[in-house]
C-alpha positions in Angstrom: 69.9 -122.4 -46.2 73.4 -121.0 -47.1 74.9 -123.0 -44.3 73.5 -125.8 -45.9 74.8 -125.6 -49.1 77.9 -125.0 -47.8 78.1 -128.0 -45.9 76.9 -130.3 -49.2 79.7 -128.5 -51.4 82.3 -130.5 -49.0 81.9 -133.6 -49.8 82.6 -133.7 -53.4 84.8 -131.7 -55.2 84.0 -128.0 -54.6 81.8 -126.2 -57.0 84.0 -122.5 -56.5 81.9 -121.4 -59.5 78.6 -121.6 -57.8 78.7 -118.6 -56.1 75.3 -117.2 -54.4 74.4 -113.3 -54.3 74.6 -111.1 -51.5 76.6 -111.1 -48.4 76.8 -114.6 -46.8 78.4 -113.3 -43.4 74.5 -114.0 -41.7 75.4 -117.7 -40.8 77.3 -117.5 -37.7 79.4 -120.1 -38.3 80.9 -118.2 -41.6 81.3 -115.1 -39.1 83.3 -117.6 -36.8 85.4 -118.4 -39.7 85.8 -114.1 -40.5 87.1 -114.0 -36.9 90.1 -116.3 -37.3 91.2 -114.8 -40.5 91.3 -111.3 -39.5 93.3 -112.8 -36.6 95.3 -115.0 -39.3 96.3 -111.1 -41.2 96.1 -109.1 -38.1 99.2 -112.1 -37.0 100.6 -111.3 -40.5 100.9 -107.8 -39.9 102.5 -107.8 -36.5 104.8 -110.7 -37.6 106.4 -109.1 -40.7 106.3 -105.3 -40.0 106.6 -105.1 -36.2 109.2 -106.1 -33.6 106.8 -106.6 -30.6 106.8 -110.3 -30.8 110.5 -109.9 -29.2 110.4 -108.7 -26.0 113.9 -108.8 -25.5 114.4 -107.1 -28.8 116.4 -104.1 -27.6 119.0 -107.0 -26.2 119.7 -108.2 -29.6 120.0 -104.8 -31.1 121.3 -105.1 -34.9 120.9 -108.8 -34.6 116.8 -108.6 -34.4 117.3 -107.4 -38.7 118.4 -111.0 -38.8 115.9 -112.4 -37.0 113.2 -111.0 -39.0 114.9 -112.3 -41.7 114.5 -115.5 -40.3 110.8 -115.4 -40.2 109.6 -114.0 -43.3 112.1 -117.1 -44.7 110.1 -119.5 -43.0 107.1 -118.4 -44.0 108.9 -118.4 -47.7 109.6 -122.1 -47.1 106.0 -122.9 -45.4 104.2 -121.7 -48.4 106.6 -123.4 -51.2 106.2 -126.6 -49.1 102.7 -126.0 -49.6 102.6 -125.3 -53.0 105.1 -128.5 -54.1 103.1 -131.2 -52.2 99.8 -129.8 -52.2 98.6 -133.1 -53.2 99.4 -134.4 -50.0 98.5 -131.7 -47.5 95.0 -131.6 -49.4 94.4 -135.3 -48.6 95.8 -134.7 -44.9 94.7 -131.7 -43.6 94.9 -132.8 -39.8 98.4 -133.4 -40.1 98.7 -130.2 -42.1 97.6 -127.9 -39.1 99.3 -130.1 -36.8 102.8 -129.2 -37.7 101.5 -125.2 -38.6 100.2 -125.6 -34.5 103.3 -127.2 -33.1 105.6 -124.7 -35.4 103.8 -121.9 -34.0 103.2 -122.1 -30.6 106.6 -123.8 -30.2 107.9 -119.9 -31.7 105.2 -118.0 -30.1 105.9 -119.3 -26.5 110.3 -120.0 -27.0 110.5 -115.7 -27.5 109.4 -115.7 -23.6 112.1 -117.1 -22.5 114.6 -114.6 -21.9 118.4 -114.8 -22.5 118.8 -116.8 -25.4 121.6 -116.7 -28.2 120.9 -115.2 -31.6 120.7 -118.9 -33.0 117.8 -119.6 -31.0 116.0 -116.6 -31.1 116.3 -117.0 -35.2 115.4 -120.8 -35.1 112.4 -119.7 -32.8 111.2 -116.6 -35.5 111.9 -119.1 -38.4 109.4 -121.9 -36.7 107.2 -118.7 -35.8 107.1 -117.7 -39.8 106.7 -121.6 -40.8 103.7 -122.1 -38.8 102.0 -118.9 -39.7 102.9 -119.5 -43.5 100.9 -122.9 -43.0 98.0 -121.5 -41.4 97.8 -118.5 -44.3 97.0 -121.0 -46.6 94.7 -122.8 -44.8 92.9 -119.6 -44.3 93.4 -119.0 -48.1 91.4 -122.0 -48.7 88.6 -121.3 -46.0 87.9 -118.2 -47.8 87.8 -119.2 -51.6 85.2 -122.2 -49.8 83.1 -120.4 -47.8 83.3 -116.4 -48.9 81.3 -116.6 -52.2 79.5 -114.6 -54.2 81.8 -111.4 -55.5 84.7 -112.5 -53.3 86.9 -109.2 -53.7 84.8 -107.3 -50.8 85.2 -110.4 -48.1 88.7 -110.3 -49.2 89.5 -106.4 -48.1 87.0 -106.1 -45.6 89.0 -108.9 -43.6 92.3 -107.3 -44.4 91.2 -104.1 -43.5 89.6 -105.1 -39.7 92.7 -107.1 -39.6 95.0 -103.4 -39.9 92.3 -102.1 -37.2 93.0 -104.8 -34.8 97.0 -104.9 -35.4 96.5 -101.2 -34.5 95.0 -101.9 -31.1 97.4 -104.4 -30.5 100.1 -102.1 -30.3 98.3 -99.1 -28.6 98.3 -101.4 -25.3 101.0 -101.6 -22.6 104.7 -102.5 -23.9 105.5 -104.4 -21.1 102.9 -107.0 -21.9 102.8 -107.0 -25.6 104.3 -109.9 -26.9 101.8 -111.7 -24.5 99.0 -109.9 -26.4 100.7 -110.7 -29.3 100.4 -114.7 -28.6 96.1 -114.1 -28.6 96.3 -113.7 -32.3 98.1 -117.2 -33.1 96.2 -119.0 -30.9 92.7 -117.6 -32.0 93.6 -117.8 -35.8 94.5 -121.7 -34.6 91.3 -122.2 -32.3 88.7 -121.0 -35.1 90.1 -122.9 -37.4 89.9 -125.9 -35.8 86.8 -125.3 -34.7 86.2 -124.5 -38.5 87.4 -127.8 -39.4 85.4 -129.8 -37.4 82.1 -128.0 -38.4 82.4 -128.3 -41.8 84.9 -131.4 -42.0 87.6 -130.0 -44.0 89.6 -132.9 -43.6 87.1 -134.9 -45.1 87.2 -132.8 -48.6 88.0 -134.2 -51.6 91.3 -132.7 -53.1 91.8 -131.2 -56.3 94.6 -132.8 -58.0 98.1 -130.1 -58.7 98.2 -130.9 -62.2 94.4 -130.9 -62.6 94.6 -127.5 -60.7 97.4 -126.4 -63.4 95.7 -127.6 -66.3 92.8 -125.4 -65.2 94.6 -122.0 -64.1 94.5 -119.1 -66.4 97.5 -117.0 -64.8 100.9 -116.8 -66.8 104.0 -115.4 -64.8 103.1 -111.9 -65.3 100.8 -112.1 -62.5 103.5 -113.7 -60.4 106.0 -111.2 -61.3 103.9 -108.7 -60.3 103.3 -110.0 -56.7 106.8 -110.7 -56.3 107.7 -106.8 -56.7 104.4 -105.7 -54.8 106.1 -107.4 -51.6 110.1 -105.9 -53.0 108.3 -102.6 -52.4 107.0 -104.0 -49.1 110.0 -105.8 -47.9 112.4 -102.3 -48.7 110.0 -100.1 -46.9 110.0 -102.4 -44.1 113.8 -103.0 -44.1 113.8 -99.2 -44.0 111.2 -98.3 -40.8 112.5 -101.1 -39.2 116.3 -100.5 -39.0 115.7 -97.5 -37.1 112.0 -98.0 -35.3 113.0 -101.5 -33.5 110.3 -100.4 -30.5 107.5 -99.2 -30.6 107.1 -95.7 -31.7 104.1 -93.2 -33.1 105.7 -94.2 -36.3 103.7 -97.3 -36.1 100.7 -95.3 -35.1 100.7 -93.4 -38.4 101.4 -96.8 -40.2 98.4 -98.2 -39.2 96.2 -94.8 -40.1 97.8 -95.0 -43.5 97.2 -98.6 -44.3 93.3 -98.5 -42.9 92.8 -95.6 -44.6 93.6 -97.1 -47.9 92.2 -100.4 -47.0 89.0 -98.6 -46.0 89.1 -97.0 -49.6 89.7 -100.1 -51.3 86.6 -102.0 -49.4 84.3 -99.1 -50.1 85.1 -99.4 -53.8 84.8 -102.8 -53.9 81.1 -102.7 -53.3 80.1 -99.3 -55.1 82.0 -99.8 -58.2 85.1 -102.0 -58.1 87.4 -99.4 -60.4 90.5 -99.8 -58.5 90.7 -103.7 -59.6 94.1 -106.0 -59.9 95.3 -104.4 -63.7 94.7 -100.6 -62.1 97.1 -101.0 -58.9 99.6 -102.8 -60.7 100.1 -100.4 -63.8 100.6 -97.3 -61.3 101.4 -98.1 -57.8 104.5 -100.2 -59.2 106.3 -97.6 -61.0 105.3 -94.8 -58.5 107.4 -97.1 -55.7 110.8 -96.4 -57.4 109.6 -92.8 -57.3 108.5 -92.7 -54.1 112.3 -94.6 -53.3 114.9 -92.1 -55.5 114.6 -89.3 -52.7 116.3 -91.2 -50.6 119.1 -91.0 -51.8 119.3 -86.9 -51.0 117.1 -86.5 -47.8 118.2 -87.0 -44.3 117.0 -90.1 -42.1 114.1 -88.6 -41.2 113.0 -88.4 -44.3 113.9 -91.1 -45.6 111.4 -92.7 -42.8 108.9 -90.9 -44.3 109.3 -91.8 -47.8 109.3 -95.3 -46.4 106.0 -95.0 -44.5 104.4 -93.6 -47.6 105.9 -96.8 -49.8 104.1 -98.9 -47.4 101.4 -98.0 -47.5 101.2 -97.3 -51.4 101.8 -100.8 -51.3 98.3 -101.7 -49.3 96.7 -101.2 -52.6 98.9 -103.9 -55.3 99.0 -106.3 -52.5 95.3 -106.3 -51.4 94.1 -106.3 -55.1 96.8 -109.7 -55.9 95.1 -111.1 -53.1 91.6 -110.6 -53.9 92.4 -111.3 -57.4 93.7 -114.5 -56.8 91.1 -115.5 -54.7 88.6 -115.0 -57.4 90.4 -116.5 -59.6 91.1 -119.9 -57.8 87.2 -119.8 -57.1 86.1 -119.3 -60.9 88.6 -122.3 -62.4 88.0 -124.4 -59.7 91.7 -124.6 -58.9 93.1 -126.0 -55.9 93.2 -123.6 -53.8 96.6 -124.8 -51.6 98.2 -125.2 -54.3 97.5 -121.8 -55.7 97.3 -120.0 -52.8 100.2 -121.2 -51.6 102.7 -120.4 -54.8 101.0 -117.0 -55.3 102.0 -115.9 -51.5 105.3 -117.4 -51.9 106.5 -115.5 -54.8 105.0 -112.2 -52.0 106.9 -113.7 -49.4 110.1 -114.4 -51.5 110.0 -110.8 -53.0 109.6 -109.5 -49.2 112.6 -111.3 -48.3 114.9 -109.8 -50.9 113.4 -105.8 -50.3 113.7 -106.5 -46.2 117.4 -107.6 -47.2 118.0 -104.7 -49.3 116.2 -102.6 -47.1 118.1 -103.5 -44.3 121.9 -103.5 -46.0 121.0 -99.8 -47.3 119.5 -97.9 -44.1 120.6 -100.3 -40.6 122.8 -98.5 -38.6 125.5 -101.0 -38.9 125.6 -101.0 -42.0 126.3 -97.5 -42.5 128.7 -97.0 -40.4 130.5 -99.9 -41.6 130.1 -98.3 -45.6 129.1 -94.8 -45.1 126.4 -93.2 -47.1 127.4 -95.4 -50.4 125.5 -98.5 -49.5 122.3 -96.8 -49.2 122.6 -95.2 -52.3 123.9 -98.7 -54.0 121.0 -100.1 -52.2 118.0 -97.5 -53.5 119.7 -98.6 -56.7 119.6 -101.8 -56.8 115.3 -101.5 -55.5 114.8 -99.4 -58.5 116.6 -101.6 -60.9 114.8 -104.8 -59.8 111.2 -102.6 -59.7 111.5 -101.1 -63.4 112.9 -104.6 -64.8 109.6 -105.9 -63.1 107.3 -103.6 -63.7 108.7 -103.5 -67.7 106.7 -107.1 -67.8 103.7 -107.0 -65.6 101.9 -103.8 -67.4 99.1 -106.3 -68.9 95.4 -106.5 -68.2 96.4 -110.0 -68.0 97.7 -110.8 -64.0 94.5 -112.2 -63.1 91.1 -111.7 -65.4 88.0 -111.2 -65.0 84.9 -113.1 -64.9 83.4 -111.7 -68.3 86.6 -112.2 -70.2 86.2 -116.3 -69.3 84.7 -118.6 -71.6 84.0 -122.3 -70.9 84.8 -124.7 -73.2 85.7 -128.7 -73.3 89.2 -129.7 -72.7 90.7 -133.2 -72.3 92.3 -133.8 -69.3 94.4 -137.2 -68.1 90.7 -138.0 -66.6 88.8 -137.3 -69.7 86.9 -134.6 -70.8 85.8 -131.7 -68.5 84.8 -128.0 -69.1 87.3 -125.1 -68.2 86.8 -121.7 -68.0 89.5 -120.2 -70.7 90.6 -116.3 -71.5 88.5 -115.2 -74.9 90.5 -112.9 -77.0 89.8 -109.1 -77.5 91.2 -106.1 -79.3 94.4 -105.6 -78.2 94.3 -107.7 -75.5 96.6 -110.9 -75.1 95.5 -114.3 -74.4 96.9 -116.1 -71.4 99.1 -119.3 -72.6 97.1 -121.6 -70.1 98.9 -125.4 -69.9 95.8 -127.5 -71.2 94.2 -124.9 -73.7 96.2 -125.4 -77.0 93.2 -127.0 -78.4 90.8 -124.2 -77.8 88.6 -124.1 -81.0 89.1 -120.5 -82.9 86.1 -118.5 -83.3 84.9 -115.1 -84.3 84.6 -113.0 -81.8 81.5 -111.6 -83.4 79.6 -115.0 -83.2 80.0 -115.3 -79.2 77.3 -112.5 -78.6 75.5 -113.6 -81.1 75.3 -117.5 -79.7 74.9 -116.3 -76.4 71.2 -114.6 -77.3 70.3 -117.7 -79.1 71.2 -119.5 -75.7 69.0 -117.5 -73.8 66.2 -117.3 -76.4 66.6 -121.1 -75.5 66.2 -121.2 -72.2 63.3 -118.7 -72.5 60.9 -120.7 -74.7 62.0 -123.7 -72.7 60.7 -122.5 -69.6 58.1 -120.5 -71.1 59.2 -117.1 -70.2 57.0 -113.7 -71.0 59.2 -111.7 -73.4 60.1 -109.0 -71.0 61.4 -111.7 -68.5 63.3 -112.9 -71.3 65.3 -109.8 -71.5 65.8 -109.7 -67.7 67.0 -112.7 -68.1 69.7 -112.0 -70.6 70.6 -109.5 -68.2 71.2 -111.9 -65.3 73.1 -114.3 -67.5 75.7 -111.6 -68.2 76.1 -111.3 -64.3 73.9 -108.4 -64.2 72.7 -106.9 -60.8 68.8 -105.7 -60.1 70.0 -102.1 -60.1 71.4 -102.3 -63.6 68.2 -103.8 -64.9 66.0 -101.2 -62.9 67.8 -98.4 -65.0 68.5 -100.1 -68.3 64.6 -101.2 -68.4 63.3 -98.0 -67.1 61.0 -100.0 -64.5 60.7 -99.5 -61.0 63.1 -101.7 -58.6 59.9 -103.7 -57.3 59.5 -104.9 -60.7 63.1 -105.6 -61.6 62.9 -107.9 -58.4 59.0 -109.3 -59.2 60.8 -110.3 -62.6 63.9 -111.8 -61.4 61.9 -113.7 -58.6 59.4 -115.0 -61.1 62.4 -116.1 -63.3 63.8 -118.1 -60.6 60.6 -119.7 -60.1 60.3 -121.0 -63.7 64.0 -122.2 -64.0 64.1 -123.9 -60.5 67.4 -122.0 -59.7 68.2 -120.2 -56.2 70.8 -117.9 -57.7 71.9 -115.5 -60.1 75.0 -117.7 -60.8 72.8 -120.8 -61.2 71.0 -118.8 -63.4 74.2 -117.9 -65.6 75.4 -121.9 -65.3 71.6 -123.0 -67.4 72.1 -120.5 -70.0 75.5 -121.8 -70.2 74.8 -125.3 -70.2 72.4 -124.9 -72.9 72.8 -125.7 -76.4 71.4 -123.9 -79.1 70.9 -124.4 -82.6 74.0 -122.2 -84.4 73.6 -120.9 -88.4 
């Protein structure tokens, strides 16, 4: 059934806001589609915190710093490339992964050739990072498509099998890792096309960009915010990686760190989801330039340490920013290349300039060259850039959630539609969204108040008993059976005897069906 749906929501312009309940990973061809993307982040991990996609790296020595520069850039330019022209990469998907699987495998395959210049082994890392940022957003897309319902758990559970796998990667034989290492391109590449010609994503109708912007609900906080979640990233990883260019157990406690916290992230995700997008990026910001001043007193060692422990801090902003942007691209039907692809590259651009840092304050070269001065002026210069951020981005405001949105009717250049916009609360700030300046004002004391008339409406419309009714006032604020069960004080087999007899009246399938009707509704106002 679910497989069906998801093939009809294709055709037309995707309905992200029609989410279904429950866990949809029991259609194998969605599980197919988790396969590629843990590859996809498992790819992402290797390429941007490991060295084991050079073989020859102890023959570059210092140079292989500028060769991972040269990666994470492409991927910087990939994803902005995706983001400007998103209008035509939507309409051209084939094409799209076309040039992401010539870029890759044409990096993947040129680091087996042995002997090459610096110049080639950086053009071959910057095609490497251009492909994969291509791919990322394809597999941005595929999840905000097919991973409905409460997307956040989908979201961490990929990341964190992704950490597991990246783990096991490098736990094999040296001498044949970077040919290991080419599995995870080519699967992430396979599935998708595979993917693609299941469910013929070429064949989906685009959502415009300026549509899309019209829509979004995220100011530059949010993006400021992502951009020093990946500083903190790229300056931890400049740091481990001027001094652990091979493999080392350093790596091994790396990845028990980061699926430690990723495990802890996907547990609360599905118990309770109290470590959301606003949480992580009110602490875990600040604590980075704690975490970093040490390092200006403590010996290499460590200042490895420190740098582990920054890393893998960081598992919990840049997670949540993901997750968070996911849902949000699903609730305001945005275009999801487009979105996806400027909210990684503001990630990728900030992990470029930490990496640099990290790498002009602790490589070798450098400090022999300056002494102990340019790591100092280099922790400095991290902490500067992290407080200055961190100064703008402590809102509840990044990315919100679903019970803070309120649909209303907006004109657009192709008429009037219905967008989801940010209501105003106590203390809370409004998000200046590009197409909402003629939002209607309105107590904030009537929206309750019109909502229960809605679903008083839909009640006597469908004839429902009066204790359904309140069920179903319930599941039209997004409610879950549990919650009913103990606000009700019934038994569970009730709760689920009412909801299922609820569905039955309305004709709908799912609880966010349900929520569309009431909203839908009109009712009679004082």
């Amino acid at each position: 059934m679910r497989e069906e749906q998801a093939d009809r929501s294709i055709t037309t312009e995707p309905n992200y806001a029609n989410q279904s309940d429950g866990w949809v990973l029991v259609s194998p061809r969605i599980m197919l589609g988790a396969v590629g993307a843990v590859a996809c982040f498992a790819w992402l991990f290797v390429l941007i915190g490991t060295s084991s996609y050079m073989p020859f790296v102890n023959d570059l020595g210092a140079s292989a710093l500028f060769v991972h520069l040269t990666s994470v850039a492409g991927a910087t330019c990939s994803l902005s490339i995706t983001w400007l022209f998103s209008d035509f990469l939507s309409r051209h998907r084939i094409l799209h992964f076309g040039v992401a699987t010539v870029m890759t495998l044409f990096g993947s395959f040129g680091f087996a050739v042995p002997g090459l210049t610096l110049v080639w082994y950086s053009v071959l890392a910057a095609a490497t990072g251009f492909g994969f940022g291509l791919v990322y957003v394809l597999y941005g897309e595929y999840i905000v498509l097919f991973f409905k319902g409460d997307i956040k758990p989908y979201v961490l559970g990929i990341i964190t099998v992704a950490v597991l796998v990246c783990g096991l990667v490098l736990v094999i034989d040296p001498s044949i890792y970077h040919y290991s290492l080419i599995v995870l391109p080519l699967v992430t590449l396979v599935v998708y096309a595979v993917q693609m010609a299941l469910f013929r994503l070429d064949k989906q109708s685009p959502i415009r960009a300026k549509t899309s912007d019209f829509r979004s609900q995220v100011n530059w906080h949010s993006y400021a915010a992502t951009a020093t979640a990946g500083l903190a990233l790229g300056f931890a990883l400049g740091c481990i990686l001027s001094t652990q260019m091979t493999f080392s157990f350093t790596y091994l406690f790396i990845e028990l760190g980061l699926l430690l916290m990723g495990t802890i992230l996907f547990v609360d995700a599905i118990r309770g989801n109290k470590i959301g997008e606003p949480v992580t990026m009110r602490w875990f910001l600040p604590a980075s330039a704690i975490i970093v001043f040490p390092m200006i007193f403590v010996p290499e060692e460590i200042q490895v340490v420190l740098a582990i422990f920054l890393l893998v801090v960081m598992m919990f902003p840049l997670s949540s920013s993901i997750s968070a942007m996911c849902q949000h691209i699903l609730l305001c039907r945005l275009s999801p290349i487009r979105s996806f692809g400027f909210g990684r590259m503001v990630c990728f651009l900030g992990i470029l300039i930490g990496m640099a840092i990290g790498f002009a304050g602790f490589s070798d070269y450098m400090v022999e060259e300056f002494g102990q001065p340019i790591t100092v002026m280099a922790v400095i210069v991290f902490m500067l850039l992290v407080i200055m951020s961190a100064s703008f981005v402590m809102t509840e405001d990044n990315y919100p959630v679903q019970s803070r949105f309120k649909e209303v009717k907006a004109q657009t250049e192709d008429g009037e539609e219905s967008i989801l916009v940010v209501v105003a609360e106590a203390g809370v700030n409004v998000l200046p969204a590009a197409g909402n300046t003629n939002v209607p004002d309105e107590d904030p004391a009537d929206r309750p108040r019109y909502f229960n008339k809605k679903c008083e409406a839909v009640a006597k419309k469908y004839d429902l008993s009066e204790r359904q009714g309140e069920v179903l006032m319930m599941l039209a604020k997004g409610r879950n059976a549990e919650y009913i069960t103990k606000k009700l004080i019934i038994s569970s087999h009730t709760a689920k005897a009412h909801i299922y007899s609820i569905y039955q009246k309305t004709g709908v399938h799912s609880r966010q069906e349900l929520m569309d009707l009431v909203e839908e509704t009109e009712a009679e106002e004082e």
